[in-house]
SEPAMAR-550728 format. One record per atom (N, C-alpha, C): residue in one letter; x, y, z. Coordinates in steps of 0.05 Angstrom, whole numbers, plus 5000, padded with zeros to 4 digits. Each point is the difference from the previous one (the first is absolute). Layout:
// SEPAMAR-550728
AXYZ ...
***
This chain:
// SEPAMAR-550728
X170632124407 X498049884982 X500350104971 X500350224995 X500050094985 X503249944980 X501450025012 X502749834986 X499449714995 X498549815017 X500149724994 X498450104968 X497550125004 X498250064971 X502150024969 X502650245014 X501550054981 X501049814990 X500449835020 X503249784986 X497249814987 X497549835006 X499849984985 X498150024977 X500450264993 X498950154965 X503349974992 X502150045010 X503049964994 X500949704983 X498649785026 X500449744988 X497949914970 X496750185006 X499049884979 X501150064973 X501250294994 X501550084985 X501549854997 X502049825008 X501549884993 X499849744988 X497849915011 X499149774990 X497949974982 X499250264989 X498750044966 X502350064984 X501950094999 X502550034990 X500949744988 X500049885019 X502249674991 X497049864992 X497549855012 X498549854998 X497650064982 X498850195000 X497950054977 X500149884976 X498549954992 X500549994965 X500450254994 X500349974974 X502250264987 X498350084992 X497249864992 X498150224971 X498750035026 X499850075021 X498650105018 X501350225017 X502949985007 X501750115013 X500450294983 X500249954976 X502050274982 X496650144994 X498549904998 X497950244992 X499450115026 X500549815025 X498050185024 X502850265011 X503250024985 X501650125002 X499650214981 X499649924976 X500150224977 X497850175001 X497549935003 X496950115002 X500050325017 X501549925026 X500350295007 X502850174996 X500949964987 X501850144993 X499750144967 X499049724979 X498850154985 X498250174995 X497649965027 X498350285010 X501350255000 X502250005019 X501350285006 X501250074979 X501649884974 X500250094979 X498550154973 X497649805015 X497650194971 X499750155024 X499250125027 X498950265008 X502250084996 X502850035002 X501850234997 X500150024961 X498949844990 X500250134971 X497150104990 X499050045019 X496150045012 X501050384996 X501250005024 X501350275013 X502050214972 X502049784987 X501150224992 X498550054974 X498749834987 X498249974975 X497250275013 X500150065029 X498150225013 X501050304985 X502749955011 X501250234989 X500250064978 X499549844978 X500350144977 X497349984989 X497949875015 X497250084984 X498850225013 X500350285020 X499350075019 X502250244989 X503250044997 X500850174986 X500650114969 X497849704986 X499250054972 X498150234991 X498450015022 X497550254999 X501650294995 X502549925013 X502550294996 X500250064967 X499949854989 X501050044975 X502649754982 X500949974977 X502749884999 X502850075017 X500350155000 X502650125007 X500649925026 X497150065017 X499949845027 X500749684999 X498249934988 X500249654997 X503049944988 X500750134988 X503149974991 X501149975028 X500050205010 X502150075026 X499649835027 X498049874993 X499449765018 X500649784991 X500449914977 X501549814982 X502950065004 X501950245002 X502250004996 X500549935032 X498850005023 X500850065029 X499349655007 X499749834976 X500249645017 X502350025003 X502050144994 X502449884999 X501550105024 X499250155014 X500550105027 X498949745009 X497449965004 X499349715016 X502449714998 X499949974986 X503049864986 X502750055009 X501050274998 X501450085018 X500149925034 X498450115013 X499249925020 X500149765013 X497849724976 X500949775006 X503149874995 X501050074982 X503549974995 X500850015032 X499050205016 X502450055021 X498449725018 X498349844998 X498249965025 X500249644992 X499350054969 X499449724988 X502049775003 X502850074995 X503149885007 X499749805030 X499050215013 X500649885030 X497749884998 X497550064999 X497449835005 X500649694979 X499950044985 X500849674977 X501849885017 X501850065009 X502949805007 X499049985025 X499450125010 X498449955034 X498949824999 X496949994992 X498049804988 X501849684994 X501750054973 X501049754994 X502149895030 X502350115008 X499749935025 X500249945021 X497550175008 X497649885018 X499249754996 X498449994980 X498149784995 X501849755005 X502149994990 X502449705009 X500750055028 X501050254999 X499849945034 X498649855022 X497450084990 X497649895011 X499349705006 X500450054970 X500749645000 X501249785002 X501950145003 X502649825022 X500450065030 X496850145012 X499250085027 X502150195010 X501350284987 X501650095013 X498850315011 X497349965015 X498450274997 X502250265018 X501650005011 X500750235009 X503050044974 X501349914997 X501750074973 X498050104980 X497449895000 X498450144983 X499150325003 X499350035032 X499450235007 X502550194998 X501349915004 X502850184991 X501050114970 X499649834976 X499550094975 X497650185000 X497850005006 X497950205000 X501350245005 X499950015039 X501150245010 X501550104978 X503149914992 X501550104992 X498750134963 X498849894988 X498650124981 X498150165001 X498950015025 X498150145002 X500850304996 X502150115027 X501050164998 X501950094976 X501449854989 X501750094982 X496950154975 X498549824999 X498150124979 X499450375003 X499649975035 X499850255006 X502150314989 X502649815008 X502150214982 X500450044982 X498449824982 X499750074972 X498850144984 X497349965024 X498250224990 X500450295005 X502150075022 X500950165006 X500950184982 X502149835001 X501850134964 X498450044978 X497149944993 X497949954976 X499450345020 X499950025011 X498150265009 X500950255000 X502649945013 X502750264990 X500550054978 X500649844981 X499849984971 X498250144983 X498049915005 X497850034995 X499150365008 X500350075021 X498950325008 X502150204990 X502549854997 X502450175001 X500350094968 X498449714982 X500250104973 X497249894980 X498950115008 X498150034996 X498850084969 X499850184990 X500950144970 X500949774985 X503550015002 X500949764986 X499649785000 X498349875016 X499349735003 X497449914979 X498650275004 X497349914984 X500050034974 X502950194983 X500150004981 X501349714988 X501649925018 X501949774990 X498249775003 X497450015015 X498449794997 X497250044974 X500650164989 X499250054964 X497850255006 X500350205018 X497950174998 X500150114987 X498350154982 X499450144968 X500250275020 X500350224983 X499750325004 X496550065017 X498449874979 X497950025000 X498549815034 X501249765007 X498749925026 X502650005019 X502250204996 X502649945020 X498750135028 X498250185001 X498950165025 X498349805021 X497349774982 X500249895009 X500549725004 X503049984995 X501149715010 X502050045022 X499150345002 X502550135031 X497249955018 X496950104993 X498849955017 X498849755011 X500549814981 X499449745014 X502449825013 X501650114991 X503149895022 X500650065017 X498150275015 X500950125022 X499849825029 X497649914998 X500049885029 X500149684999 X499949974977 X501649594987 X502950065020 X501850074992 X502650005014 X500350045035 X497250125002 X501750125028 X498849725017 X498349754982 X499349725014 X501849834990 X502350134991 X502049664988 X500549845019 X500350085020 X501449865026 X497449765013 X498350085005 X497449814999 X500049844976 X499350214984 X499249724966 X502749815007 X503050085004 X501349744989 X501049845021 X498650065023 X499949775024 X497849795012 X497450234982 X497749774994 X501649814984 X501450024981 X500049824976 X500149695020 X502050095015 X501749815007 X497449825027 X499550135016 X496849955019 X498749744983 X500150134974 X497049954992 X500949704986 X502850064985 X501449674997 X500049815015 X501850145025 X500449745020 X498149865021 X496850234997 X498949935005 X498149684986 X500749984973 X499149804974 X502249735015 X502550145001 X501249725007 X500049915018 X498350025021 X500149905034 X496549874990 X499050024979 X497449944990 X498350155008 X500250285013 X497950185003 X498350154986 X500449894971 X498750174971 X498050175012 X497249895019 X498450215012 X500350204999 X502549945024 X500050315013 X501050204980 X502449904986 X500950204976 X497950084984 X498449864991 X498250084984 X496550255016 X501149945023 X497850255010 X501650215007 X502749975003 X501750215006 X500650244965 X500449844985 X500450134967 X497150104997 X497849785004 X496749994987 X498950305015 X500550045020 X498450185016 X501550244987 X501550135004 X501650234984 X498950094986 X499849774981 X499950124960 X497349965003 X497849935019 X497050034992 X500250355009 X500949975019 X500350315024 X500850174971 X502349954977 X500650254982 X497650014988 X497749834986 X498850024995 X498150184998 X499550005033 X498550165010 X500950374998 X502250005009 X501650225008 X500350234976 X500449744971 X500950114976 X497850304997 X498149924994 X497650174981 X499250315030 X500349935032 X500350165016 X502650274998 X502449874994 X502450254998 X500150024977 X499449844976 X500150194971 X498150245004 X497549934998 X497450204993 X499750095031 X500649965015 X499350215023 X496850005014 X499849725008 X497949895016 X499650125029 X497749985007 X500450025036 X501750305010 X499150164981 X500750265015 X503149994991 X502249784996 X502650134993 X499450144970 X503350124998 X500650064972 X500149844984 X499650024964 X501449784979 X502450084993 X501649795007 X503249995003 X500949904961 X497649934989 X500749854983 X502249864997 X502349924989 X501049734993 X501649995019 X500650285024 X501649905025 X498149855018 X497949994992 X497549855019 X500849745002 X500149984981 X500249674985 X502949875015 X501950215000 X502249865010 X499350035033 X499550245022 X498949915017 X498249845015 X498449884982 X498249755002 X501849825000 X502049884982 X501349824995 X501949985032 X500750265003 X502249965025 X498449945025 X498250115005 X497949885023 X499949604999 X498950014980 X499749644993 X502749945008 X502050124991 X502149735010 X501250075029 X499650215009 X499449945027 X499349865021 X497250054995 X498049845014 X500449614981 X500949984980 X501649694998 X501849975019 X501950225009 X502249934999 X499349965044 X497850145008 X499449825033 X498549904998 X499549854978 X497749775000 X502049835001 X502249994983 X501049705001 X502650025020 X501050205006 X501649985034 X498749895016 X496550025008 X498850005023 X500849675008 X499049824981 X500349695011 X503149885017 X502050274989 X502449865003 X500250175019 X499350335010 X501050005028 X498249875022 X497549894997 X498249875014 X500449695001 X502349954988 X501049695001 X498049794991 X497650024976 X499249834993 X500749944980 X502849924992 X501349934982 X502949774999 X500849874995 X501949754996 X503050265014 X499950164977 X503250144998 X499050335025 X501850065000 X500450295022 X501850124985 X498950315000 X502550254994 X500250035024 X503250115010 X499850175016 X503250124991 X500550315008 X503149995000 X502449845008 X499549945025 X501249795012 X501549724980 X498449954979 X500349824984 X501050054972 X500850244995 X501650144980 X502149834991 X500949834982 X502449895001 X500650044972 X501750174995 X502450104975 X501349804996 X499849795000 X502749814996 X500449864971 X502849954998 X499049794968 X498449934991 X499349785016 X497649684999 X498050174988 X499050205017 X497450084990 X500050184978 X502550205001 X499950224981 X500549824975 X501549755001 X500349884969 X496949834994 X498649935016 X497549834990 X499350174989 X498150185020 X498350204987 X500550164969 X502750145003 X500650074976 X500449854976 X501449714999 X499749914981 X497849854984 X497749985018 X497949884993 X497850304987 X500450195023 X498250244996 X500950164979 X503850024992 X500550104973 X498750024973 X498349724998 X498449904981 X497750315001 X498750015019 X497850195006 X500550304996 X502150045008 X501750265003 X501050074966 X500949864994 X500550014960 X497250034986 X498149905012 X497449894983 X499650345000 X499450025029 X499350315010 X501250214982 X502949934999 X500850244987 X500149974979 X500449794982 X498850054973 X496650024993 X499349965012 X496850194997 X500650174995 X501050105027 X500550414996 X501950024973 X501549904996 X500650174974 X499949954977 X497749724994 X498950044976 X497950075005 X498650125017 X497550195001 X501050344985 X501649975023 X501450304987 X501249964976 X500749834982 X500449974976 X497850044975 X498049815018 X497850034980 X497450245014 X500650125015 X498950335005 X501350154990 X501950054985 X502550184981 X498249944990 X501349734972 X499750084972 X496549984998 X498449945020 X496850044998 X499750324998 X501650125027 X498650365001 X501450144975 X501949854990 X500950064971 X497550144977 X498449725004 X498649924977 X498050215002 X498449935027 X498250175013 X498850015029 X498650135013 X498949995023 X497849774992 X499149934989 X497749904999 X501249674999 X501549934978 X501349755008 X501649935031 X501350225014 X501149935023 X498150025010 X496750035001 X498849995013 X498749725005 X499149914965 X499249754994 X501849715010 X502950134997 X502049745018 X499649975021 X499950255022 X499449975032 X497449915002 X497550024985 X498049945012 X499649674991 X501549894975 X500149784996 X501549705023 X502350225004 X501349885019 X498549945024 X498850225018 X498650005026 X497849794990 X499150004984 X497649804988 X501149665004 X501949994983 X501949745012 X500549915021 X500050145017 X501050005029 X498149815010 X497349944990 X498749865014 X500149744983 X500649914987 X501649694995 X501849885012 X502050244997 X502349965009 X500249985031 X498050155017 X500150065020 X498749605005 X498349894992 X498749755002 X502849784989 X501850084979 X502349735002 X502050155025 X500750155003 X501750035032 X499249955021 X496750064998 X499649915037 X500049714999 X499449864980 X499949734993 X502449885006 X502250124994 X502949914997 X501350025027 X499350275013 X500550075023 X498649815025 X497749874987 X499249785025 X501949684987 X499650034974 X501849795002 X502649955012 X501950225003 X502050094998 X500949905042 X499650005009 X500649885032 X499449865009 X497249834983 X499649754999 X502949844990 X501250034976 X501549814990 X502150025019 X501150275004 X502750095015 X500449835036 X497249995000 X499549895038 X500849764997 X498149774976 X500649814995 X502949904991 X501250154988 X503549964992 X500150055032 X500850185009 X501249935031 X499349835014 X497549874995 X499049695012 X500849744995 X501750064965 X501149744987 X497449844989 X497750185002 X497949854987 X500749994967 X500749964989 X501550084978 X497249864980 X498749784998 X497450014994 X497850135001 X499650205021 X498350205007 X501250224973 X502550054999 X500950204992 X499449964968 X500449754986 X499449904973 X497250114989 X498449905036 X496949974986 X498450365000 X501950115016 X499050305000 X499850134980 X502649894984 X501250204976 X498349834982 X498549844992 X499049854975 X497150125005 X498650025027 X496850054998 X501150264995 X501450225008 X499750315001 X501350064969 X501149854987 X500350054966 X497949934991 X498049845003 X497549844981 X498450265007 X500350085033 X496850194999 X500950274999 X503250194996 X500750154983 X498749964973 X500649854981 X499249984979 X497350024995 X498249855018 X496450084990 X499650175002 X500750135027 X499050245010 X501450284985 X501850044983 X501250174990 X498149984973 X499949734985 X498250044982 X497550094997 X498049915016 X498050075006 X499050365004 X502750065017 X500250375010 X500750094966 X501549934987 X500350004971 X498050164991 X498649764998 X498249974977 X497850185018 X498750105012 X498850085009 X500650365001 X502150115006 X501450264998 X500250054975 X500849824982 X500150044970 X498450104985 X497049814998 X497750074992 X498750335006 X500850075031 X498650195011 X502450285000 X502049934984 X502250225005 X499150304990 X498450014988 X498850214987 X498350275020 X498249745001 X498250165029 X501550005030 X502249845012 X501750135014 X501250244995 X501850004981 X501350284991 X497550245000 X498649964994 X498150144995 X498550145028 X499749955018 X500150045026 X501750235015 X502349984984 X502350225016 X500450184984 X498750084958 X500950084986 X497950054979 X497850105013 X497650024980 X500150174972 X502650235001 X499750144982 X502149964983 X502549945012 X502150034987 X500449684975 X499950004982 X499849774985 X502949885000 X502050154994 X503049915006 X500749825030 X498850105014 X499949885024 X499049685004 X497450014982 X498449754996 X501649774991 X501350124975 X501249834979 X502449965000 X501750035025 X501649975009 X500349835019 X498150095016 X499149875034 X499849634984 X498050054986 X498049774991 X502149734988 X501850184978 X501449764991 X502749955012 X500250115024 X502049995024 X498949755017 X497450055016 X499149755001 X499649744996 X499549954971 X499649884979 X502049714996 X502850204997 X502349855004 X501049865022 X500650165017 X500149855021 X498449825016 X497250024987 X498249755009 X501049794977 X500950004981 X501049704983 X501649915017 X502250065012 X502650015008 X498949925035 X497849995004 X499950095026 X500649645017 X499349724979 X500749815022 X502550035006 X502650074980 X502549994987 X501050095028 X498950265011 X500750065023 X499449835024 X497450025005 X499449825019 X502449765006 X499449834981 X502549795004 X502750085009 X501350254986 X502150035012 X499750115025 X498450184996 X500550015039 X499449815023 X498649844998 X500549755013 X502649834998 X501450004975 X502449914999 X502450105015 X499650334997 X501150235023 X499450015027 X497749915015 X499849995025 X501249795012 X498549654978 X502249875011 X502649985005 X501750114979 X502950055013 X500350195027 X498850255005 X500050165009 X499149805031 X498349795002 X499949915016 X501049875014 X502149764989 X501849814999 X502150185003 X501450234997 X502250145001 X501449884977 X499250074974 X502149974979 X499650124989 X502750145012 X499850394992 X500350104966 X501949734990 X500250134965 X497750004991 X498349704991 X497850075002 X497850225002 X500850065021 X497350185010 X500950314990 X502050004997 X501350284993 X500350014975 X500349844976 X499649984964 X496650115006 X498849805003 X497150035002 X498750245006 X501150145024 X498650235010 X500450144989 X502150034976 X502050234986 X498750024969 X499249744996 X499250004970 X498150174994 X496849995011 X498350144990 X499850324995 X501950125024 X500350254990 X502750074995 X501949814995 X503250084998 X500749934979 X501049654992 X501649934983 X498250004983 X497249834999 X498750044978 X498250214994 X499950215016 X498550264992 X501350174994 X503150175000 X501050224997 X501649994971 X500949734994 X500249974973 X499050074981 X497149985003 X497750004978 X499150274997 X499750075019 X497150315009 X500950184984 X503250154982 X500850074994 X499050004963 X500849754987 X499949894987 X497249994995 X498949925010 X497149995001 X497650254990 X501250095027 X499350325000 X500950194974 X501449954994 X501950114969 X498849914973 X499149675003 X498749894973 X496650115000 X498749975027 X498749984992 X496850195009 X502350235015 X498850195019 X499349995022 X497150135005 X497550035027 X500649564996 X498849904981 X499849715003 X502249825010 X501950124991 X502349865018 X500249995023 X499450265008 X500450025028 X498249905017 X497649954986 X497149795012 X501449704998 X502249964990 X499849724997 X502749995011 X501850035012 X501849975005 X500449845039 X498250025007 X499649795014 X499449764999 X498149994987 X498949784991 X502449744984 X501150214981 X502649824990 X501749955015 X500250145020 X502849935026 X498149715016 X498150094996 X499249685025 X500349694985 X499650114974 X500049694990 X502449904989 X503050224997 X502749985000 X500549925035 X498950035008 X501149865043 X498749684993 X498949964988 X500249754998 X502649754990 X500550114987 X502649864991 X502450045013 X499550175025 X501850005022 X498749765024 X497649945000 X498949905033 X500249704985 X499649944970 X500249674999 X502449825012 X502050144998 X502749875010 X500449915024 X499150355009 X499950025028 X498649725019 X497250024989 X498449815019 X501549734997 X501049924986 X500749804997 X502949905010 X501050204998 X502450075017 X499949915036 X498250205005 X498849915032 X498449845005 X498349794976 X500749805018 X500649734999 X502649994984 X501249985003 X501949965030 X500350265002 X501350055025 X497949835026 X497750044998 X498949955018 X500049555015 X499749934966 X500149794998 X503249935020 X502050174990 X502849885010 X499649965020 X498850315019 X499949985029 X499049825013 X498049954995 X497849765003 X501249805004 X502249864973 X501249765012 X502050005020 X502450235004 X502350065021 X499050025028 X496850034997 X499250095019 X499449685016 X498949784984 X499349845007 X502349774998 X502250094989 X502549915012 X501650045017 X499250215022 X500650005014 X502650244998 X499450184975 X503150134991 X499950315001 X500950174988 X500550325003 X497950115021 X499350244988 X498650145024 X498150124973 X498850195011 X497650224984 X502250214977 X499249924978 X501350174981 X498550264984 X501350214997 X498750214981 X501149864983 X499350174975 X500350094966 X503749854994 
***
């Protein structure tokens, strides 16, 4: 009985995939996923209002340690993206056990990755946190909040992958109570191991990182549980491990995109955590807390993108190739309001946010504030492109998706930050995002138009009766 139940929640899934309308389909996908994005930027935005009471130096050192998180996702993110993308075609050209076999096989590989993030990580410890911009003044604790982040890489970067392929089988739910429950749980946990609640000690800013490692724990058997309990489309098991080409070239060349994005994060973070702890503690303080502040926009156009994002990909493996047109046109129109609107709203109030994590330090304010500021102008500029980025990323057209993922913190950010930072100081370095997002634009116009282009071709070969399914 209970299997007939499975197969069909299996079939209805399938048949909101292809048949829904789309302005109904992509929000009831994106909604919980962009949930789990604002609570995990709920959670880490915990940690730095909760280890601000420490002082700057603290808040610095929790600003300089995103980039461990980043790290982390680098090893996890690669395989989860290319999985996801596909999956989702898989799916939709009904091939569910070749599907469960890309999982398996990512799942685990995520695991060894995180592996290597953890050895790495304990073995060098010292040099890692300097090279990730720790000042003299908070290097002690950016050793204490790294301590027990590493020894969960292996969880964090196999959730990644859970919590993806869970989006592309259309289970956004479950992913999203599997991420959502966690980061309410750091919440909680944060203000207990800093200050030393309930009879423990105050661990101060190692608190913070043991809170954090508990949460992704307890994510990380929240969102196994449905898949070893089989209420799910796809199955891990070892058994289904498969190393082979086919899969090692999808995944990677679609997830490469993710894996570059990842790692140029990390090192223009650590770029702009240098010449910031340069300047001062108080500005590398004002960047990290500006940034974690962002996280919740940003966190609202990715989960957005991320529900769009297996919607389009299911439908290309369906040959709905009209489904696939009309996905990408409503999820650019309501990127664009919805980015504006978050705008204009963060903008006005950037003051009294900053102000929240930084009551005394005024450098902090005036930093934080017109860090904000900018990147809310700039902020549809993004939106759009990352919808322009998922769609490729969905469809498997890997150049695409790999210019795109690379721009905002690579081609068009590492150029500038320098330059920037040189003309125009602490202000440059507040703005040097902001000018990288609206330089990725004049990379994604071509692009979109480029694919579809492509899409249109397929469309007709397809209805001539001619080639087969093409990437990039």
């Amino acid at each position: 009985m209970s299997e007939e139940l499975g197969q069909d929640r299996q079939d209805a899934r399938k048949t909101m995939m292809l048949r829904e309308p789309i302005y109904k389909i992509i929000p009831k996908m994106a909604i919980p996923t962009i949930v789990s994005f604002l609570i995990t930027s709920i959670y880490n935005l915990a940690d730095t209002y909760f280890v601000s009471s420490l002082g700057t130096n603290a808040t610095a050192a929790v600003s300089v340690n995103a980039s461990l998180d980043q790290i982390i996702m680098m090893a996890g993110s690669m395989l989860a993206v290319g999985a996801n993308s596909f999956i989702a075609r898989l799916l939709g050209a009904k091939e569910e056990e070749k599907a469960s076999r890309v999982l398996s096989t990512a799942f685990f590989l995520a695991i060894g990755f995180g592996l290597v993030v953890l050895i790495l990580g304990v073995s060098f410890m010292h040099p890692m946190v300097r090279l990730l911009g720790a000042t003299d003044t908070c290097e002690q604790y950016s050793i204490d909040y790294a301590t027990y982040v590493v020894l969960v890489a292996p969880f964090m970067a196999s959730s990644f992958v859970m919590n993806q392929c869970l989006r592309a089988e259309g289970s956004a739910m479950l992913s999203m109570i599997g991420m959502g429950f966690g980061g309410v749980l750091n919440c909680f946990l944060d203000p207990i191991f800093i200050f030393g609640y309930f009879g423990l000690p105050a661990m101060g800013v190692a608190g913070a990182s043991m809170a954090t490692a508990i949460s992704k724990l307890v994510s990380f058997a929240i969102l196994i549980f449905p898949y070893l309990a089989k209420r799910t489309i796809l199955r891990i098991s070892v058994s289904r491990f498969q190393f082979n080409r086919e899969n090692i070239y999808e995944i990677v060349s679609v997830g490469s995109s993710s894996m570059f994005r990842s790692g140029l994060a990390v090192v223009s973070a650590i770029v702009l955590n240098n010449i910031a702890g340069d300047i001062s503690d108080s500005v590398l303080a004002g960047i990290g807390i500006s940034t974690k502040i962002m996280m919740f926009p940003f966190g609202v156009i990715l989960g957005f993108g991320a529900g769009f994002q297996p919607v389009a990909g299911f439908n290309w493996g369906a040959r709905r190739y009209d489904r696939v047109r009309e996905s990408y046109r409503f999820s650019a129109k309501a990127a664009l309001l919805g980015a504006a609107v978050m705008a204009l709203l963060l903008g006005i109030f950037a003051n009294q946010v900053i102000y929240l994590f930084s009551e005394s330090d005024l450098a902090v304010q005036q930093v934080g504030a017109l860090c904000i500021r900018l990147q809310c102008l700039a902020l549809p500029i993004h939106a759009w492109v990352a919808v322009v980025n998922m769609f490729c990323a969905g469809l498997g057209f890997v150049k695409g998706a790999l210019l795109l993922s690379t721009a905002r913190q690579g081609s068009c950010f590492l150029p500038i930050v320098y330059p920037l930072s040189y003309l125009f100081g602490s202000n440059g370095v507040a703005s040097v995002q902001a000018v990288a997002d609206v330089l990725s634009l004049f990379l994604a116009l071509p692009i979109i138009r480029h694919v579809m282009r492509q899409v249109s071709e397929e469309e007709l070969r397809w209805k001539e009766g001619k080639g087969t399914l093409e990437g990039d």
